[in-house]
C-alpha angles and dihedrals in degrees: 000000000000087000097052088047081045085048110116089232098063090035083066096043087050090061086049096095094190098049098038095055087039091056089050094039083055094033091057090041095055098050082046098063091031082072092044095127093058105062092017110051134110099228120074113250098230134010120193099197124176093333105314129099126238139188106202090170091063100035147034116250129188111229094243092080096059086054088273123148102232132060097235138100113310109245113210099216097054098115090218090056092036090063102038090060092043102046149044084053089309117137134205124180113203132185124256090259110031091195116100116195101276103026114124104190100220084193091063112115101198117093109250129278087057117201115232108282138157090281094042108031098199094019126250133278117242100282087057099251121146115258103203087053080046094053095042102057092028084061089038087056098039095052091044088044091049092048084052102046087041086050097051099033089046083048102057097031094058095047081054101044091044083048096053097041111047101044094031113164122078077359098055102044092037085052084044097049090045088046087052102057096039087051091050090050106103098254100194089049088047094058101042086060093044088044091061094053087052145061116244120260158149082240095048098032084051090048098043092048083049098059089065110026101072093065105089095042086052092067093053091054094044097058096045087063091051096056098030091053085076108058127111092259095059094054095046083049097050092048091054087052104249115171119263083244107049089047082050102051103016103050114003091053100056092048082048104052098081088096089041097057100038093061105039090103093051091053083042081065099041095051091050086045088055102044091043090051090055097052090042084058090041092248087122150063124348112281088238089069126079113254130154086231098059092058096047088053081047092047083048095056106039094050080171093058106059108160087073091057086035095055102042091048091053109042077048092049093054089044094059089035100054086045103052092044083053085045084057106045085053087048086053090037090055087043100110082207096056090060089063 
């Protein structure tokens, strides 16, 4: 670990002010909605009732055994649970915002869409669910869904382009053809058929989105093994009899991955841009469930509400922002000049 923060690389993106602030402002935002359902969550942390301890947070609990009248899950806003668990020496500790992604509060007087207020700090949308608890785990959920999809697709893209690259020849032309007529396929239709045979979902939609976005990568790495096959190194080891796949993958690839990892944070932005289109077209995730698309389809649609619009664009803005002046700060990193 001390070698790779003493490595010349990060010593560069470190002088890269922008992209250096940018990497710690997304780190901290997205630990922050990783414990999301800690500080953001409709059911108190910890109740100290007549004498015993609970984690509701943790655990479902009936009402009856708060004093309620019916054996089903305690609901937290009920007025008659609320002060049992408050009073007669009785303690209840809630988080700072007691709203968790999908919780409609049926005791909540305001019309939906509420405007932000002391109980909800940026309104609700119009099925009176709380829109700070939707963009942070929105955001939670389209930062975890883009790592994955950049993982997969990197993945993939870096076995083809190898692939392509070191043995070239039949190999070559038979993968480009192939490339050619996959990348030629209509994504978006394809999805909305595949979409109608599946339940939606973060996992399909990750697998469907797989099977297309490993294409352009592919190319770059593709091109630095054709040009890196033929190096010195890869003679001497080939004379000493190294296999084809331990000069591949042992020492071409780490001479190959300067394009891959200057643009992971740009295919970090795609991804979320992806996921968040389809779910602004519907083509995504359930509705229940919190998406930055969704919220942009509900600002669109309540032009009177526009907090709604006005949070979701922003919290989307400073995403892609953070990510493509990290994206700068690798490209300047990778730049050979910028090490003198």
């Amino acid at each position: 670990m001390t070698k790779f923060f003493q490595n010349p690389t990060w010593q560069v993106f470190k002088r890269h002010k922008r992209g250096w602030v940018a990497l710690r402002l997304l780190a901290v935002l997205f630990a922050v909605s990783l414990l999301a359902p800690v500080w953001s969550n409709d059911k108190p942390l910890w109740v100290q009732y007549q004498g015993s301890h609970y984690f509701p947070a943790l655990n479902t609990y009936h009402e009856t055994v708060f004093g309620g009248d019916f054996d089903t899950p305690a609901d937290y806003f009920d007025p008659l649970i609320r002060r049992n668990i408050t009073e007669n020496g009785n303690r209840a500790v809630y988080p700072p915002n007691p709203y968790a992604a999908d919780t409609i509060n049926e005791f909540d007087t305001l019309p939906d869409p509420a405007r932000p207020s002391e109980n909800h700090w940026l309104g609700t949308d119009d099925r009176g669910r709380d829109v700070l608890a939707r963009l942070v785990y929105g955001f939670r959920d389209s930062l975890l869904f883009a790592l994955a999809l950049t993982l997969a697709t990197t993945v993939i893209g870096v076995l083809a382009g190898a692939v392509q690259g070191y043995f070239g020849g039949k190999v070559d032309l038979l993968m480009q053809r192939f490339l050619e007529i996959w990348g030629g396929l209509p994504e978006l239709y394809l999805l909305i058929i595949l979409s109608s045979f599946f339940n939606p979902g973060l996992l399909v939609l990750l697998v469907l989105l797989s099977l297309f976005g490993w294409m352009g990568l592919s190319d770059y790495v593709r091109a630095e093994f054709l040009k890196n096959r033929q190096a010195d190194y890869v003679a001497a080891a080939k004379s000493m009899g190294v296999s084809d796949g331990r000069i591949m993958w042992r020492h071409i690839l780490p001479n190959s991955l300067t394009p891959v990892l200057a643009f992971l944070p740009f295919r970090i932005s795609g991804a979320v841009l992806a996921l968040t289109s389809l779910d602004f077209l519907g083509l995504g995730v359930p509705a229940s469930q919190a998406s930055l698309g969704e919220l942009l389809a509900q600002g669109k649609d309540n032009l009177d509400a526009w907090w709604i619009g006005l949070s979701a664009v922003g919290t989307l803005t400073l995403m892609l922002l953070l990510l493509v002046m990290i994206g700068e700060g690798l490209r300047q990193a990778f730049d050979v000049r910028a090490r003198g």
